[in-house]
N, C-alpha and C positions, 0 to 999 in steps of 0.2 A: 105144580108140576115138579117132579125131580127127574136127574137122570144119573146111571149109572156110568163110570167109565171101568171096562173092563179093559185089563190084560190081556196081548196077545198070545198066541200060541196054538198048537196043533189040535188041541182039544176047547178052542175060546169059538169064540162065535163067527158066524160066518160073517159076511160084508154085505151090506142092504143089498149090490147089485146079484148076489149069488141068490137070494132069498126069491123063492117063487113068488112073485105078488099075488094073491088073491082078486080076482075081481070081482068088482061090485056085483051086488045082483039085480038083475035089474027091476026097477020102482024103489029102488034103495038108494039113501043120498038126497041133498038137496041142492038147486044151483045158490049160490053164494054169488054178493059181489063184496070183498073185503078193503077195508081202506084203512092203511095200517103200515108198518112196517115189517120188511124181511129181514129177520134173525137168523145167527145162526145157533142151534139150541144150545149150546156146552155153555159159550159166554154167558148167554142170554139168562139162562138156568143157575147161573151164581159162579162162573169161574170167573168173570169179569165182573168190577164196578165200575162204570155201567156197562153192560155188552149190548149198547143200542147205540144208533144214531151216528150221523159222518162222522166223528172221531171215531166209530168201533168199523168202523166200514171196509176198512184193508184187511184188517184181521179176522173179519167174519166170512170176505172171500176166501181167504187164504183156508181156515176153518172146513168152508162148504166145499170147497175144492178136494178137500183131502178127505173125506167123507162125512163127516160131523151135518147130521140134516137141519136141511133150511127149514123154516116154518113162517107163518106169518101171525104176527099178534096185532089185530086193530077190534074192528066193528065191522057189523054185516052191515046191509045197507037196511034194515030192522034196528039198527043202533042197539043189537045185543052185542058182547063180548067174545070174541073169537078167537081163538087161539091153535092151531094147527100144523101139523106135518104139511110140508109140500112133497108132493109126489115127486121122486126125480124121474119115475117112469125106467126103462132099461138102461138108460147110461148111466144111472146111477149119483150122476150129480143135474144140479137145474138148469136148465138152459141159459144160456149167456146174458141174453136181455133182462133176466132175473136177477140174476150174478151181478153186474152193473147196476142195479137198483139197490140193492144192499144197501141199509143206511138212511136211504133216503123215504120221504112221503111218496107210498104207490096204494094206487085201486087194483086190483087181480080180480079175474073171476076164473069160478070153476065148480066142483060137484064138492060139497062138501060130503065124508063118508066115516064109518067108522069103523077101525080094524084092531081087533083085539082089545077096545076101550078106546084106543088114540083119534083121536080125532084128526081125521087126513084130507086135504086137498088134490084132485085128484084134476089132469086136467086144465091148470091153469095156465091163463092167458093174462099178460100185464096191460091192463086196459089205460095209465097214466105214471 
């Protein structure tokens, strides 16, 4: 995975919350239960060494709070590799109980989906 960090300005891109989300359609997606950890991608993606784990933990809230998206990198409960966008849905950042798990070992479930190539979590609930 790479990500780009772009420049702001009047002609740069919009903000994930401005962006219409497409929804899934339906028989599309799978339910997922992931057990892994919540990243936040920029670190995660090589601006930190390491951007995982309680030491990166303050700065990946701090990170998702300010818009940089959360994802989760573990295994499905099929012990495949999972790597994924979380949905923040319309507020645009993840809900709190997410936010506080940062860092740490969690299970999440939700619809796994794909949007434009990325592979997105849509839906999720912190099951531990």
């Amino acid at each position: 995975r790479r990500m780009l960090e772009l420049l702001a300005g009047d002609a740069g891109v919009a903000s994930i919350a401005a962006v219409q989300r497409p929804s899934s359609a339906e028989g599309e997606g799978r339910a997922v239960v992931v057990t892994g950890e919540i990243i936040d991608t920029k670190c995660f993606l090589g601006a930190m060494k390491p951007g995982t784990g309680r030491g990166h933990a303050a700065c990946a809230r701090l990170c998702i709070r300010g818009g940089i998206p959360a994802a989760i990198a573990g295994r499905d409960d099929n012990g495949e590799r999972v790597w994924a966008v979380i949905d923040p849905g319309e507020s645009g950042v993840i809900a709190e109980p997410l936010l506080e798990a940062v860092g740490e070992p969690v299970q999440i479930a939700g619809t796994l989906v794909e949007r434009d190539g990325l592979p997105v979590i849509e839906g999720v609930q912190l099951l531990r």
